[in-house]
C-alpha positions as CSV (number, residue, x, y, z in Angstrom):
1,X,-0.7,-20.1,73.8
2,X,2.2,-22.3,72.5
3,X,4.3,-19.8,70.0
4,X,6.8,-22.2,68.8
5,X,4.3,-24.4,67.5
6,X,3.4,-22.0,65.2
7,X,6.7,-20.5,64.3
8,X,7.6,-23.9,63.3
9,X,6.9,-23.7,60.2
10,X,7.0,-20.3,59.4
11,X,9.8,-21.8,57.1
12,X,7.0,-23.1,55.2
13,X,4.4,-20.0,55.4
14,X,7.9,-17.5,53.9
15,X,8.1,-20.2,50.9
16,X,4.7,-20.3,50.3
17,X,4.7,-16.7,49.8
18,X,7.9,-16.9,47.0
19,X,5.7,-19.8,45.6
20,X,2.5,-17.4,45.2
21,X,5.0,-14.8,43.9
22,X,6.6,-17.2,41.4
23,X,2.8,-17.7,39.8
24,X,2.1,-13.9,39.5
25,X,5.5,-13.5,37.7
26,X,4.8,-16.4,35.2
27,X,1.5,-14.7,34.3
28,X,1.0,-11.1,34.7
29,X,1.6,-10.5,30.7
30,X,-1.5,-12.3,29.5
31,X,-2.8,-14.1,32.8
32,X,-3.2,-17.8,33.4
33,X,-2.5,-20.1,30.6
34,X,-5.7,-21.2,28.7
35,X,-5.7,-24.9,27.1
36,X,-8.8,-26.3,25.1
37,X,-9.4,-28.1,29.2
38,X,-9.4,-24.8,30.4
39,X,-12.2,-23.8,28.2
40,X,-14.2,-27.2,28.8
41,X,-13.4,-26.5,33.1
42,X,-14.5,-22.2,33.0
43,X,-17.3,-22.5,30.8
44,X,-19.1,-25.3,33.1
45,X,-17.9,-23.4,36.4
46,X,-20.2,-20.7,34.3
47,X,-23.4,-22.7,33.7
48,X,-23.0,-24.4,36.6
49,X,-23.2,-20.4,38.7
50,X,-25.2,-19.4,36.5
51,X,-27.6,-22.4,35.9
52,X,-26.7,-25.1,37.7
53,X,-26.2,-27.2,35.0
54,X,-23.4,-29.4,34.1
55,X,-22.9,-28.4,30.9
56,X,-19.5,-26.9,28.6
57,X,-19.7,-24.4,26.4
58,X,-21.1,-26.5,23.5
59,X,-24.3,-27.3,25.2
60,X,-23.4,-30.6,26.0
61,X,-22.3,-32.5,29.3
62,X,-18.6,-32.6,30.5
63,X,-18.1,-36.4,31.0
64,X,-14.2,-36.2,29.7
65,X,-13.7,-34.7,33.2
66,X,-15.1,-35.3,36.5
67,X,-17.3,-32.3,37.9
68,X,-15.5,-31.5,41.5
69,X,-12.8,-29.0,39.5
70,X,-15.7,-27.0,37.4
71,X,-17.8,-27.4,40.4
72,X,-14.9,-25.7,42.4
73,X,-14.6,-22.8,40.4
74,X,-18.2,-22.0,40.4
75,X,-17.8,-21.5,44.1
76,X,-15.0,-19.0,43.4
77,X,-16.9,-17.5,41.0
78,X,-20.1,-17.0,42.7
79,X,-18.6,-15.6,45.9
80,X,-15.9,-12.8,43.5
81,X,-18.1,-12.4,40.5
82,X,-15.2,-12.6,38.4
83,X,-15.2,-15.6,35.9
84,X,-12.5,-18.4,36.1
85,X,-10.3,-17.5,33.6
86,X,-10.2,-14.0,35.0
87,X,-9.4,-15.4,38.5
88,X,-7.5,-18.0,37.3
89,X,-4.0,-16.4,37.9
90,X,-5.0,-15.7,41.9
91,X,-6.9,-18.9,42.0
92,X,-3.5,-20.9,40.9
93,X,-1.2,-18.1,43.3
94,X,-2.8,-19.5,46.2
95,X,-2.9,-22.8,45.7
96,X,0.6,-23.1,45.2
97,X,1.3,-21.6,47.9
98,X,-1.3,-24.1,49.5
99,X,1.1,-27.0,47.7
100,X,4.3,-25.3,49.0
101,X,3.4,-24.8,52.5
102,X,1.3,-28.1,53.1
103,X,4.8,-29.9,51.7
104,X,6.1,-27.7,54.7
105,X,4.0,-29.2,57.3
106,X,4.4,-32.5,56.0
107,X,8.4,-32.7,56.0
108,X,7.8,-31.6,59.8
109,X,6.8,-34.5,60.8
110,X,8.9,-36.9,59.4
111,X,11.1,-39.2,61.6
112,X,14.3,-37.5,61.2
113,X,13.1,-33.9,60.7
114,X,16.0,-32.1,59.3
115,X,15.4,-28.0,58.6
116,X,18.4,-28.0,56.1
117,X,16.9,-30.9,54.5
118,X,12.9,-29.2,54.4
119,X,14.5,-25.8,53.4
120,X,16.0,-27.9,49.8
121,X,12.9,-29.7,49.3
122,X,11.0,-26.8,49.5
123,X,13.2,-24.9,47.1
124,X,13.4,-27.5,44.8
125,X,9.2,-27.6,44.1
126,X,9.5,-23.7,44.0
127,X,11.9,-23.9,41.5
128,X,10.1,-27.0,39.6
129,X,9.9,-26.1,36.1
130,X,7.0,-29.0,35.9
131,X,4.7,-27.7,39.0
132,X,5.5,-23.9,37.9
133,X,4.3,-24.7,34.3
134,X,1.0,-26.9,35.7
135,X,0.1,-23.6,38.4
136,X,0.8,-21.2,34.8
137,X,-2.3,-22.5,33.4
138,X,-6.2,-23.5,34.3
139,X,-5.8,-27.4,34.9
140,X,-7.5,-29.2,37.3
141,X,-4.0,-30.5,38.5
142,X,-3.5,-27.6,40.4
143,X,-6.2,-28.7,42.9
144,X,-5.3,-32.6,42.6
145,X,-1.7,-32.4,43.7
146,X,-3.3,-29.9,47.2
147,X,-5.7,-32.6,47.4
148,X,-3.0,-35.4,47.3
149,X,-1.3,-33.7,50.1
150,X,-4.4,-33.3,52.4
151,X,-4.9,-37.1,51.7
152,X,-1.3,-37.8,53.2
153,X,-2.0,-35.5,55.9
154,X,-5.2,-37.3,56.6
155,X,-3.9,-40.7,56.4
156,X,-1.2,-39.9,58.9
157,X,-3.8,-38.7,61.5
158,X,-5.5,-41.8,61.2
159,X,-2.0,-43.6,61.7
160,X,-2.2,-42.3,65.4
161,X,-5.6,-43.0,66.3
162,X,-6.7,-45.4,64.2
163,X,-10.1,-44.5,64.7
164,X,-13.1,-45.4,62.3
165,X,-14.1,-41.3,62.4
166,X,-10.6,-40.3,61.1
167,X,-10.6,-43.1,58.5
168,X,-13.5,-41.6,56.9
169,X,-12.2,-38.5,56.9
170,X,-9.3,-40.2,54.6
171,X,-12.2,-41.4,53.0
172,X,-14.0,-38.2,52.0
173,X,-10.6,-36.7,51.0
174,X,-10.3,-39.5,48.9
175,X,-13.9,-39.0,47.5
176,X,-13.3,-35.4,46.3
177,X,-9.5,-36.1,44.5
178,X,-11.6,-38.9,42.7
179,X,-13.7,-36.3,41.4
180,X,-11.2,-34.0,40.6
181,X,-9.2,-36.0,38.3
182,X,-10.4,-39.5,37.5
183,X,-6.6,-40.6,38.3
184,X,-7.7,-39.7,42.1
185,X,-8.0,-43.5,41.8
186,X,-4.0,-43.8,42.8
187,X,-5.2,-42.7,46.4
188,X,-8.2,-45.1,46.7
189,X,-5.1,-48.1,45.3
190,X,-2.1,-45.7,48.2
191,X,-4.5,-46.0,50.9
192,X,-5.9,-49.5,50.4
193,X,-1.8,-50.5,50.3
194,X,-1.2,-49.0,53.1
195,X,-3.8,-50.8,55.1
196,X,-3.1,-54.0,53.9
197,X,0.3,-53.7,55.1
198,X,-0.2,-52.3,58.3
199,X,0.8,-54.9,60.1
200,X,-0.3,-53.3,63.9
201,X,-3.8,-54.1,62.9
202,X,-5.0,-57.7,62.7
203,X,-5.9,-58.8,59.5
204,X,-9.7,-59.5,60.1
205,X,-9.8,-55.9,60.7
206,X,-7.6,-54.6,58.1
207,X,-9.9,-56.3,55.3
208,X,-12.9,-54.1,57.3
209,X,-11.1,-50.8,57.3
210,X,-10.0,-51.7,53.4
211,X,-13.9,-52.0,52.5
212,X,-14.9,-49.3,54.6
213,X,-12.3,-47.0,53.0
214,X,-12.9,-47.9,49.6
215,X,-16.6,-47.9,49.9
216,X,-16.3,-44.0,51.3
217,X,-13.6,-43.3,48.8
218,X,-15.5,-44.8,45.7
219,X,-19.1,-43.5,46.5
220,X,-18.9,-40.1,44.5
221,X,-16.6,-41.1,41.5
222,X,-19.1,-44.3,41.2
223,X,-22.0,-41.5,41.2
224,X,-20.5,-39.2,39.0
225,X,-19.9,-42.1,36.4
226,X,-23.2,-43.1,36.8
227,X,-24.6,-39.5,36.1
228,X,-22.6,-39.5,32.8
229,X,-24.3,-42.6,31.3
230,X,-27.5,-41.3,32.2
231,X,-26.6,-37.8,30.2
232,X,-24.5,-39.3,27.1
233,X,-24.6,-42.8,27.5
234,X,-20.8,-42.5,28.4
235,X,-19.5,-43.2,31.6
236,X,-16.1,-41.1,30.9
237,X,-17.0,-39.9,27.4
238,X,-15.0,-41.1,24.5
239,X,-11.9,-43.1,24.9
240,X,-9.7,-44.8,22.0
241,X,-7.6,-47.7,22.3
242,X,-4.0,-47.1,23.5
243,X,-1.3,-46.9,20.1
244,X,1.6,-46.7,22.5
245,X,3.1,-50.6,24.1
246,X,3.9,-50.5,27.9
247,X,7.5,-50.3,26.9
248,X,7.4,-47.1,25.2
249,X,5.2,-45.8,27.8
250,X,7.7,-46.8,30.3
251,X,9.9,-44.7,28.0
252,X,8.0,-41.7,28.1
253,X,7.9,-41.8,31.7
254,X,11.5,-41.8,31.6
255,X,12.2,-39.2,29.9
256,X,10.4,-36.9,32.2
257,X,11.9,-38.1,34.9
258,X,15.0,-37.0,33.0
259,X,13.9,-33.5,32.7
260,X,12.4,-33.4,36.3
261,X,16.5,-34.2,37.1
262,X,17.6,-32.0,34.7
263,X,19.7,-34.8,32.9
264,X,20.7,-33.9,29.2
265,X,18.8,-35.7,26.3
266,X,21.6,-38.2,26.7
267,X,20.3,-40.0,29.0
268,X,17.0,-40.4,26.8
269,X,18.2,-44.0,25.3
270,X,17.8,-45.1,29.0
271,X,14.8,-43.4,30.0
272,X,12.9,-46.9,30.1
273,X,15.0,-48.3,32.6
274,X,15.7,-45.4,34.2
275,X,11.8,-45.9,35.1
276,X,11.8,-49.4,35.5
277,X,14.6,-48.8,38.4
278,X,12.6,-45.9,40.2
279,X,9.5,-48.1,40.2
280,X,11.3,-51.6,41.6
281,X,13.1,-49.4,44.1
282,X,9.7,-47.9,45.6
283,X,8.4,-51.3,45.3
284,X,11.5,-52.5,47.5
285,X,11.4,-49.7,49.7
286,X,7.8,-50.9,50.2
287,X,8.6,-54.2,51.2
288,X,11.5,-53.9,53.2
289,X,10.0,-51.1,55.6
290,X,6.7,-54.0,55.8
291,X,9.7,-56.5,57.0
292,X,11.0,-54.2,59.5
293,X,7.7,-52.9,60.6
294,X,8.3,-49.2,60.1
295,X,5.6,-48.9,57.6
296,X,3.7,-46.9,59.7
297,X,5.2,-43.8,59.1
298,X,4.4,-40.5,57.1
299,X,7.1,-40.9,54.4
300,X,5.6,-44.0,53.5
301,X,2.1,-42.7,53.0
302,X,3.9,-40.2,50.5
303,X,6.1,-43.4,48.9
304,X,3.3,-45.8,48.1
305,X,1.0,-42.6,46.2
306,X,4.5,-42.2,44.4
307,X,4.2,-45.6,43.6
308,X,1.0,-46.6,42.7
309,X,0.5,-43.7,40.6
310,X,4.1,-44.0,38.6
311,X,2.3,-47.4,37.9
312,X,-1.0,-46.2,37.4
313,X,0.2,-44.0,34.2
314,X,2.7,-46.5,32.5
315,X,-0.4,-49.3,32.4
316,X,-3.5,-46.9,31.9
317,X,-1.5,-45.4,29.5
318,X,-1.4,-48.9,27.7
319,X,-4.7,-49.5,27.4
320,X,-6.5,-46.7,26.6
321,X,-5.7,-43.7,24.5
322,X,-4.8,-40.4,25.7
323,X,-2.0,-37.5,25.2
324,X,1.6,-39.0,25.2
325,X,2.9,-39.3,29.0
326,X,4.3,-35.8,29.7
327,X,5.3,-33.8,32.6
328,X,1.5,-32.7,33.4
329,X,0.0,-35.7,33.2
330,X,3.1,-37.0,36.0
331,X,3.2,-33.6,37.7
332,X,0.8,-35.3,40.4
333,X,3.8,-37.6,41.4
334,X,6.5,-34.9,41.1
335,X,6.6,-34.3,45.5
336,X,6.1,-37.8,46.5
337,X,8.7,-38.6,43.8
338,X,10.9,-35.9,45.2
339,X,10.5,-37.3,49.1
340,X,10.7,-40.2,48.1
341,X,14.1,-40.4,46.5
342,X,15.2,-37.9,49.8
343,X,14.0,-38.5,52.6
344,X,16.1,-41.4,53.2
345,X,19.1,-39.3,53.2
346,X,19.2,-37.5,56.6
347,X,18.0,-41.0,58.4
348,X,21.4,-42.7,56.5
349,X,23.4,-39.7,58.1
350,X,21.8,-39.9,61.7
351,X,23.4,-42.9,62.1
352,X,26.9,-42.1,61.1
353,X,28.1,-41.2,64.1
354,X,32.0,-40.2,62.8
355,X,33.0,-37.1,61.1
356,X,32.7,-38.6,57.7
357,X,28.7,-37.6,58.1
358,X,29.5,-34.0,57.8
359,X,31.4,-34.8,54.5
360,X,28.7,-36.6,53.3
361,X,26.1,-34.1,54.2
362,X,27.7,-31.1,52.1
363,X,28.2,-33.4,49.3
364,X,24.4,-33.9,49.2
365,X,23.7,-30.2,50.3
366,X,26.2,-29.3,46.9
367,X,24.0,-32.1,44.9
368,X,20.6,-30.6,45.4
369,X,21.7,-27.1,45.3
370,X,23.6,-28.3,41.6
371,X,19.8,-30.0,40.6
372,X,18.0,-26.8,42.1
373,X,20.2,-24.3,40.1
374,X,19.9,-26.4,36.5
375,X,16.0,-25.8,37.3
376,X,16.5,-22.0,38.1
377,X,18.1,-21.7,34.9
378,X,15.2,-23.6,32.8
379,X,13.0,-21.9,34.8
380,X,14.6,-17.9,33.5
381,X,13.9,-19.1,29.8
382,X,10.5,-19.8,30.1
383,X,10.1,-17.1,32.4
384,X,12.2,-14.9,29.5
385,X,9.7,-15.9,26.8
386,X,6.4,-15.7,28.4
387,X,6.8,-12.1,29.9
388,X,7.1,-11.2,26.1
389,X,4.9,-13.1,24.5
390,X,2.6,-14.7,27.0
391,X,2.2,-18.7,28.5
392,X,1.5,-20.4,25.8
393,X,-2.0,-21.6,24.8
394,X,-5.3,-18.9,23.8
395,X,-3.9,-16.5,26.5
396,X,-0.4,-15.7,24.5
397,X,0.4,-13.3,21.7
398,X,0.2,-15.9,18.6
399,X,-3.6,-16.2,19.5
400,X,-4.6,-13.1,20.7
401,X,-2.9,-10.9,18.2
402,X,-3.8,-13.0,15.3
403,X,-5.3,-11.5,12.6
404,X,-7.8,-14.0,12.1
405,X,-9.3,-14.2,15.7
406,X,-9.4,-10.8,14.8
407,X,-11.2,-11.2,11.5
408,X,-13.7,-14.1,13.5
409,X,-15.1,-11.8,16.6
410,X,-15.2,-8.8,13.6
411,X,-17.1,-10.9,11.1
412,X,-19.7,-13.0,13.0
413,X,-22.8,-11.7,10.8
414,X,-21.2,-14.3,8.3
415,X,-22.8,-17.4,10.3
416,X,-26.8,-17.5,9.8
417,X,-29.0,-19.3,13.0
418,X,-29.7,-22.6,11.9
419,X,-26.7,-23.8,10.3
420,X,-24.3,-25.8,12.6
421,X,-20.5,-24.7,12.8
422,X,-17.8,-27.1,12.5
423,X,-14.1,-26.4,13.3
424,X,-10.8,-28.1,14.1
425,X,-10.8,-25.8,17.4
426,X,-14.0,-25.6,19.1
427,X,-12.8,-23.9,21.9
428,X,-11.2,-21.4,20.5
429,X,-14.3,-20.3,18.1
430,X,-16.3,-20.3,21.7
431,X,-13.6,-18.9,23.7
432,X,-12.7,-15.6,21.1
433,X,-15.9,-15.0,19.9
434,X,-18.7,-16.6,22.5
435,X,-20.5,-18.7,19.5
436,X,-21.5,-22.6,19.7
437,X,-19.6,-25.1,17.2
438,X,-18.7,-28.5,17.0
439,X,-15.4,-30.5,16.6
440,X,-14.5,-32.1,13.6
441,X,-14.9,-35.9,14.1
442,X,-12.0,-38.1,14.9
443,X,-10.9,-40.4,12.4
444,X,-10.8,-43.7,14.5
445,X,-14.6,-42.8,15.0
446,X,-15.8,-44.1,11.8
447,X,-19.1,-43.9,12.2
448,X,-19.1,-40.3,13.0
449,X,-16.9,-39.1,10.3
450,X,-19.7,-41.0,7.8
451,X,-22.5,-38.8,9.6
452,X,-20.2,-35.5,9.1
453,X,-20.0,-36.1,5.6
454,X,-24.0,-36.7,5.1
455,X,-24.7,-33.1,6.4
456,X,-25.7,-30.9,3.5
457,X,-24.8,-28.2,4.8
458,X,-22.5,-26.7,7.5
459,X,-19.5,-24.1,8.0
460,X,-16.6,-24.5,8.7
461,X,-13.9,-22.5,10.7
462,X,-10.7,-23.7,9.8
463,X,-7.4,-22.5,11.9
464,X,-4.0,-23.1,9.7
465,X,-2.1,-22.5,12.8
466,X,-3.3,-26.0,14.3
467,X,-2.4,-29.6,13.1
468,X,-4.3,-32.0,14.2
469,X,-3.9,-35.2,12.9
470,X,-6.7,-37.7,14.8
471,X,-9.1,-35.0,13.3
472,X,-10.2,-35.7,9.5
473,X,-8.3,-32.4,7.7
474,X,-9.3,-29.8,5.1
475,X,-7.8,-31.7,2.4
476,X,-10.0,-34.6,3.7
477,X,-12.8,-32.6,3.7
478,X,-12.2,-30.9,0.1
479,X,-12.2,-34.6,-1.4
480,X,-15.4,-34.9,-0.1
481,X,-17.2,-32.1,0.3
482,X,-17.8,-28.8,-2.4
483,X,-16.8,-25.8,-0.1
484,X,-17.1,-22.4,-0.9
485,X,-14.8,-19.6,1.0
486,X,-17.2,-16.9,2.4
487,X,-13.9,-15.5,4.2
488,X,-10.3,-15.5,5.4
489,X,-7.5,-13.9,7.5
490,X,-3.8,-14.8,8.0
491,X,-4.4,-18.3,9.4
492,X,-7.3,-19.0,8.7
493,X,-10.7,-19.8,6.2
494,X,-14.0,-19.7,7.0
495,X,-16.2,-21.8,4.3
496,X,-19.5,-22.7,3.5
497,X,-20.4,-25.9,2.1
498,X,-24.4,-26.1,1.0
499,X,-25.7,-28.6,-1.3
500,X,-29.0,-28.1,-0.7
């Protein structure tokens, strides 16, 4: 048996283990951060263990999402018995750790491997306040970016063989991340790239490995889809029209990437071309390792998903409507990012052959160790806050020591069968007190604002400590509508409106 091969990355394995730790310090006050997503991923996990239904808490089918991450959870349910949001602290611990030590394995093979190199980079995604705030709550990200990682893995195997049976192993990879998160289309757009510019293959048969790929990599997102029009008539449920120009989306970008640096609000005002540079420089990376004919390589696999999925955000995000561009919704790019803007480092230094190498190499050693110590330090507050008070979202302190979820799971009796429930948090209502309601209509949906103010009569649980301004409001509602208070805690109303 050949030892070293496995002590090779024992590096990896010992970091994995601080990265599992990291999770269980983040969230052993109130346990794994719970977002209104959360609620949408545990409750299907449960009907789908339970019933085998694809269906949220409200009854109705999750389309917003794809099914592979709910679907996922169910498995871990049904084999522990203990329900996703339970787990969801261990379930995030290990596939962190997953994260940290498959970013291991992967820096291992690079060209120029470099241990002093692999030991920073590994660090510097412990330390990620970005990754360690995504692994504190239950997101679906969690198993993307692992998934992301295998796909690299994957796509490198098939590098050396080029065989047809290891391309569709890319392929079915490729498949599940697609169903994960519907962005898992940046890997089907990474790996088509990377065929078409691998320039070892003639180009007869890169054009058949690029339809045979996306074929296999398509097949269960293209199902899924189609299941969802069949259920709702949706392919991907509701969408809105983007409000934000490619410009200020390239801003927004930006200005994570700042943070991600740790680069004072400062640098905000050039957070658009701060983006626009990253972007044209993986773009020319790209092109001028196609020129040279080292594309074939594993940090290139990891580049082009850093690409296409930088520019997969900034133009989505431009056409249709979704939560501003924050750190979660980029944390997907955050390694390949990282290697990216790295790796080229210890292959410039390899071929210094003076002295001046070693100069250069501390300076770079001081520069990362400088950028890892500004995230240790954002890392303490957060760390500071939440062991008081929880991570934020339904699992901390403001929720689950307020008096009116309180009042709500003490009160219930108030709600007579028959009536439908409305609220401006349905997840909450289902998540503190197990009852069914339904989400106040959005205002761009005219149509279904018109059919909420023709019901006769409804309640509705209204939460003061929310603000939510694409819903129509209670003052909206009180133009409209005669409601009556049947009760009320600190921050929050429950009324009755019947004009029957």
């Amino acid at each position: 048996m050949d030892i070293s091969r496995y002590l090779k990355n024992i590096d990896s394995f010992i970091a994995a283990i601080i990265g599992f730790y990291a999770i269980y310090l983040y969230t052993k006050y109130s346990g794994v951060g719970i977002s209104p997503d959360s609620v949408m991923y545990a409750s299907t996990a449960t009907n789908i263990q339970a019933h085998g239904s694809l269906l949220t808490f409200n009854k109705t089918p999750i389309t917003f999402f794809p099914v592979f991450y709910p679907f996922f959870l169910s498995i871990i349910q049904f084999c522990s018995r203990v329900d996703p949001i339970t787990a969801g602290a261990t379930i995030n611990q290990f596939l962190f750790a997953g994260v940290i030590f498959t970013s291991g394995w992967i820096m291992s093979k690079f060209l120029s491997h470099s241990v002093i190199y692999k030991w920073l980079i590994l660090a510097a995604i412990i330390l990620s306040p970005g990754l360690l705030e995504i692994y504190s709550f239950l997101w679906s990200e969690t198993l993307f970016i692992l998934e992301i990682l295998f796909f690299i893995i994957a796509y490198a195997h098939y590098l050396k063989t080029r065989s047809i049976k290891s391309l569709v192993w890319v392929g079915v990879i490729t498949a599940i991340s697609c169903i994960t998160r519907y962005a898992g289309v940046t890997i089907i757009g990474a790996g088509c790239l990377m065929l078409l510019l691998d320039n070892e293959l003639p180009i007869k048969k890169r054009i058949g490995y690029i339809f045979l790929y996306g074929f296999i990599s398509i097949s269960l997102l293209v199902s899924n889809l189609v299941l969802n029009s069949l259920s709702t008539g949706l392919s991907t449920g509701t969408r809105e029209p983007s409000i934000t120009p490619f410009l200020q989306n390239l801003y927004y970008c930006g200005t994570v990437f700042c943070d991600w640096g740790s680069l004072s609000k400062s640098t905000y005002p050039y957070a658009a071309l701060i983006t626009g540079i990253i972007l044209l420089a993986l773009i020319g990376i790209m092109v001028f390792k196609t020129i040279k004919g080292q594309i074939n390589r594993y940090e290139n696999v990891v580049i082009a998903f850093a690409l296409v999925y930088g520019l997969f955000i900034v133009i989505s995000a431009s056409i249709s409507r979704y939560e501003r561009i924050n750190s979660r919704l980029l944390s997907p790019m955050f390694i390949p990012l990282l290697i990216a803007c790295t790796s080229w480092v210890p292959n410039v230094l390899k071929l210094i052959k003076s002295k001046a190498k070693y100069a250069l190499a501390a300076v770079a050693v001081i520069l990362m160790v400088a950028f890892e110590y500004a995230s240790y330090q954002t890392d303490w507050q957060r760390y500071d806050d939440e062991s008081d008070y929880g991570v934020p979202g339904y699992s901390d302190d403001s929720w689950n020591k307020s008096e009116f979820v309180v009042y709500l799971k003490q009160h219930k009796d108030l709600f007579k069968p028959g009536i439908p429930i409305y609220t401006d948090a349905n997840e909450a209502v289902y998540l503190f007190t197990g009852m069914s309601s339904t989400l106040l209509p959005h205002k761009f949906f005219k149509a279904d604002v018109q059919k909420f103010y023709a019901q006769k009569q409804f309640y509705l649980i209204w939460f003061d400590n929310l603000y939510n301004t694409e819903l129509i409001g209670l003052p909206d509602i009180l133009k409209n509508k005669k409601l009556t208070k049947i009760g009320s805690a600190k921050e929050g109303e429950i009324y009755l409106c019947d004009e029957k």
